[in-house]
N, C-alpha and C positions, 0 to 999 in steps of 0.2 A: 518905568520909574515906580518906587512902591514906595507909598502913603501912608503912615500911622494915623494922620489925621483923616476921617470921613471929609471932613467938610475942604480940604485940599485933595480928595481922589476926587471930590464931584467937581471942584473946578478943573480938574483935569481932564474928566471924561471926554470922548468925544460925542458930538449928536447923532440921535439918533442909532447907536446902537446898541446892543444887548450885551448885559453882565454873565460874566460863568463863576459859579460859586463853588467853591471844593472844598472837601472834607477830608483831611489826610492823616490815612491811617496808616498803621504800619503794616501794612498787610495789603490796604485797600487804597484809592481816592475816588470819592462819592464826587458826581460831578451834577451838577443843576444849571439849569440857564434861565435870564428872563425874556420879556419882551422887549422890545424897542420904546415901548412906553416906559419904563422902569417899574412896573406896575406888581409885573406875577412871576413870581419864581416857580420852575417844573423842575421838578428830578428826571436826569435824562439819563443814566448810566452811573456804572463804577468801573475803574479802571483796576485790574488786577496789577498791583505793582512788581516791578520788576528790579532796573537798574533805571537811575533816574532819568539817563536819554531817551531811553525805549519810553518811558512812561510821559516823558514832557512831550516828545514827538508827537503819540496817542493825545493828549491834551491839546498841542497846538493844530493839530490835523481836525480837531472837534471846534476850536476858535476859530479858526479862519473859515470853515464849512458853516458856522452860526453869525460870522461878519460880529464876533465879540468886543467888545472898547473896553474891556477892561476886567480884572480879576478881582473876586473878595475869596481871599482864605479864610477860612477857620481857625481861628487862635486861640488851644486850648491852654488855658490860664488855671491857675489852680482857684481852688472855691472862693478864697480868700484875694483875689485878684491878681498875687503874686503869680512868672512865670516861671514856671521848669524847664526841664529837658526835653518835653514832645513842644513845648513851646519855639525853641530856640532851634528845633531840630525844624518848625513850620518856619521860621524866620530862615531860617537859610536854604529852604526850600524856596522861599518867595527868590531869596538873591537871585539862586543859579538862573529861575525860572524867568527873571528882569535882564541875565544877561543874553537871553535865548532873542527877545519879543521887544517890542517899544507896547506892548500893551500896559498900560496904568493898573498898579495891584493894591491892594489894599488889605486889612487882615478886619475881621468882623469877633468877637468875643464868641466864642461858641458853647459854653458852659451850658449843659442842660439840652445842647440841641440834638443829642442822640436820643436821650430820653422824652423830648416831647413829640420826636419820629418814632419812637418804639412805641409809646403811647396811641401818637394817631393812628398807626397799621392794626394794631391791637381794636382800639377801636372800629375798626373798618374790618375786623371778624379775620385777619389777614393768617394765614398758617403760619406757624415756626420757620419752614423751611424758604416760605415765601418773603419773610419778614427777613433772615438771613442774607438774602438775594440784595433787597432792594433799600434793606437800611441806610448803608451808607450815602446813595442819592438823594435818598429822601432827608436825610439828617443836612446835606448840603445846600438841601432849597430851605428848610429852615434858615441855616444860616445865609444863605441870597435874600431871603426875605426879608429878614429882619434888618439888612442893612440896605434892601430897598425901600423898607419902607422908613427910615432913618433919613435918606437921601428925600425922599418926597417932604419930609418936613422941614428940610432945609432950601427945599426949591432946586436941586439938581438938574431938573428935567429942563 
């Protein structure tokens, strides 16, 4: 079932298990997961995309192996808040993706979260070609994060 509301995916959640957060590029999806605590998002991989079965397969094969309760996508919005076409193109990702799973989705604002990933690796002295590699996961545990740490202020856990 997918959730516009945070505070309707946290009643939804179920206990006790771990969020996976995705960054869906057109090329790529950046994939991150948290703890069971709702605490710490990790960048775990990118998924080289393909045709959307192959790629949700790969996705659900990474959920069920993490015992996941639920999804946040990334919802690139334009600056101004309005959405576009990579918007509507993540919104109907989530659909096909709800009618695959009974896992609870949700979409997180992602505006900025590549650039505060490209920032931290840069910081962290990280190469070009390394930073290429792991952007996309890394930009999707921002976005895990950020909507875990949302969830903890509402008392999710």
């Amino acid at each position: 079932m997918i959730h516009d509301r945070i505070e309707d995916f946290a009643a939804a959640l179920p206990p006790r298990r771990a969020l996976a957060g995705l960054d869906l590029g057109t090329e790529t999806i950046g994939l991150a997961v948290s703890d069971t605590f709702l605490s710490v998002a990790t960048p775990l991989m990118t998924v080289k995309r393909r045709k959307f079965t192959l790629d949700a397969q790969e996705l659900m094969t990474q959920f069920e192996s993490r015992m996941i309760g639920g999804v946040v996508l990334g919802l690139p919005r334009n600056m101004d808040g309005s959405e576009g076409p990579r918007a509507q193109s993540t919104r109907a990702f989530a659909r096909n993706l709800a009618g695959m799973t009974d896992l609870v989705i949700t979409f997180w604002d992602e505006r900025l979260s590549t650039v505060a990933a490209e920032r931290a690796l840069l910081e962290a002295d990280t190469s070009r070609r390394r930073r290429a590699e792991v952007i996309d996961h890394v930009a999707a545990a921002y976005i895990l994060q950020g909507a875990l740490d949302r969830l903890a202020r509402i008392g999710a856990q």
